[in-house]
N, C-alpha and C positions, 0 to 999 in steps of 0.2 A: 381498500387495503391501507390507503396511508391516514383514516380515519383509526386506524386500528392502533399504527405506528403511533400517532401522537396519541392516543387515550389509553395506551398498552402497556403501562406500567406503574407497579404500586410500591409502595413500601413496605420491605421487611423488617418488625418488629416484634416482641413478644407480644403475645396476644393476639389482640384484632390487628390485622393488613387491612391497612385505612388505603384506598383507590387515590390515586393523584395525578392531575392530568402536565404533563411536563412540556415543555417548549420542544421541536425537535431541534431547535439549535442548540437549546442548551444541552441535551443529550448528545450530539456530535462534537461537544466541546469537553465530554469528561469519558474518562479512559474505563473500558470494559473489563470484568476480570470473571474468566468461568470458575463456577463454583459449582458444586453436587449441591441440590436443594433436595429435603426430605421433607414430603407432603404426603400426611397420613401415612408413612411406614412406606410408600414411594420413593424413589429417589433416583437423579437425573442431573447431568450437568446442561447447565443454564447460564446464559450470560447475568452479572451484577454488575450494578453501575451505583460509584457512592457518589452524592454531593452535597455536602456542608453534614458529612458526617453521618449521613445516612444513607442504606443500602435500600435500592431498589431493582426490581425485578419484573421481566415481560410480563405481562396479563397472562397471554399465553400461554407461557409457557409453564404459568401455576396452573391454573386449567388444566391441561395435559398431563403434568405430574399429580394432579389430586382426581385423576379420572373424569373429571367433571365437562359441562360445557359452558358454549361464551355463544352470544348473538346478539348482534345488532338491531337498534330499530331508531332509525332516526337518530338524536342524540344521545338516545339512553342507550348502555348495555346490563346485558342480564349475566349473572355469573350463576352458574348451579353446581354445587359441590356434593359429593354422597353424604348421607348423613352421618352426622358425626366432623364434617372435617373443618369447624369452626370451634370445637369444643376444645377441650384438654383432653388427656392422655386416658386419665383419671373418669372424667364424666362420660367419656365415648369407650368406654371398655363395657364389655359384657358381664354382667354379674354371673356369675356362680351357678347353677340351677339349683334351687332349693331341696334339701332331701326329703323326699316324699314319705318314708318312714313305712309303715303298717297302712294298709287298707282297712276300711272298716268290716268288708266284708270277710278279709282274709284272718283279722284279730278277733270277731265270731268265731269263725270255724278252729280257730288256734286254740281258744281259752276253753272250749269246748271238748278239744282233745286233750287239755292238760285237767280236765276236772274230771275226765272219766279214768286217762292214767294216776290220779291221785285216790282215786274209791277203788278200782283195782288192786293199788298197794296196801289201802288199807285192809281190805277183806284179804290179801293174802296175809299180811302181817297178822292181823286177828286171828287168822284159822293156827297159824303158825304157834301163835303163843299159847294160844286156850289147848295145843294140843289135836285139832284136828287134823283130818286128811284132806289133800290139796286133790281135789278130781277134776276131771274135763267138763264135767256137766256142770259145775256154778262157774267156772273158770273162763269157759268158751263164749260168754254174751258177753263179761270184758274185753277179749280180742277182739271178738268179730266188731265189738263196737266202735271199741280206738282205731283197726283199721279201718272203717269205713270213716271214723272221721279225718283220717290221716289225709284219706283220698281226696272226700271234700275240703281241705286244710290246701289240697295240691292245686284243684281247680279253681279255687277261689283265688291263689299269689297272683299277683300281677304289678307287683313293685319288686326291687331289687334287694328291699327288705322279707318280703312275702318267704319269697323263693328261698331265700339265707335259709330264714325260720323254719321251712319247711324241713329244708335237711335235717335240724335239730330235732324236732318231733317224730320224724324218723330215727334218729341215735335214741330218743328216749324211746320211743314203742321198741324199738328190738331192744332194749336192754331189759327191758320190762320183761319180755319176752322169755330171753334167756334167764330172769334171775325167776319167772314163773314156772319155768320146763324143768328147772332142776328141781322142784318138791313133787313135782309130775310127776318125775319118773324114780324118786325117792317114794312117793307112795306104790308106784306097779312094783318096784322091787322089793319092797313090804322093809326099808330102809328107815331104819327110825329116824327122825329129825327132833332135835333140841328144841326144847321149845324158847329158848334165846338165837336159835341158829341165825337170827338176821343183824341179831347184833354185834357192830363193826364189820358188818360185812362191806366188802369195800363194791361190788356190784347196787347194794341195798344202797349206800352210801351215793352215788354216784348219781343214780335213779334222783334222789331229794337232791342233790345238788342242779341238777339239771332243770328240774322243776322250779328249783328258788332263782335258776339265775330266766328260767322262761316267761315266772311270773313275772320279775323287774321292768323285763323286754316289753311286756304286756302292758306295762302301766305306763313306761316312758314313750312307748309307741315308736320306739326307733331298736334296730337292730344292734345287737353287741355282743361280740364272740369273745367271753373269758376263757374258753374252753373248756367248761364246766361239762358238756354234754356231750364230747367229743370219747 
């Protein structure tokens, strides 16, 4: 123990605490003053002792406040602090976790869904204009196909971007949905439709917006909700 006492105290300075081995007389000949010391976000009152203008402090009693340990062997001592607690503030902070963005397996199955919702719209728009009838038998291998790829679009998310995306391509398949069921059932009710009826249509409109803001999402690989598809 009184190996400790004399080898038990260093200097406090910015930066490095440089080890100093000091007289015990000379430390029984200069006056103690307790202070709160903060060691790594710790913090503890502790005796300091100044001489010729500098502050020093127990061994120990930084050990203790930085979590760490102290042990003897012979003349040498070992000090071990957690890591980080020689660094700055700055160096010993945790960065960020990087955004992981689109998967590659989940931006397959996404771009997938947004190329069979965009041939969909075109063959309704086409049938629309040339004047034909919107029936369920060319109609229904678009649905069943966007929904099955919605599905696989669902199973393959596994980032926080994935999942966002998924929601969207669900607003775009049901919008698609409903702006297809209304020439549906304008043809069982033998309802004429214009053959401009899609233009300015604000549903029609909506549908392309959703897609141009899906495809962006696609190429930059990161999620971004303008509320185009909302």
């Amino acid at each position: 123990m009184r190996v400790r006492a004399f080898v038990g105290w260093i200097v406090v300075g910015v930066g490095v605490a440089v080890a100093v081995a000091l007289p015990i007389l000379a430390l029984s000949q200069v006056a103690r003053q307790t202070r709160t010391l903060v060691v790594n976000g710790h913090s503890g009152e502790t005796a300091i002792v100044e001489i010729e203008g500098r502050s020093y402090v127990e061994l120990e009693a930084l050990v203790r406040l930085a979590n760490g340990s102290l042990r003897f062997n012979g003349n040498q001592i070992s000090v071990t602090l957690p890591a980080g607690g020689g660094g700055s503030e700055h160096a010993s902070a945790t960065p960020p976790p990087a955004n992981p963005g689109f998967s590659k397996e989940f931006l397959r199955a996404g771009i997938e869904q947004m190329a069979v919702i965009r041939e969909w719209r075109i063959a309704l728009t086409n049938a629309i204009e040339r004047g034909y009838p919107v029936t369920e038998d060319w109609v229904s291998p678009y649905r069943n196909q966007a929904t099955q790829n919605l599905r696989l679009a669902s199973v393959a998310a596994s980032t926080d971007a994935d999942r966002n995306a998924v929601r969207l391509l669900g607003s775009e398949l049901d919008n698609m949905n409903k702006l297809n069921q209304r020439f549906l059932d304008a043809n069982q009710s033998m309802t004429m439709v214009a053959t401009d009826a899609l233009k300015g249509d604000p549903l029609d409109q909506k549908i392309v917006n959703c897609g141009h803001a899906l495809a962006a999402m696609a190429s930059s690989g990161q999620f971004v909700d303008d509320g185009s598809c909302q």
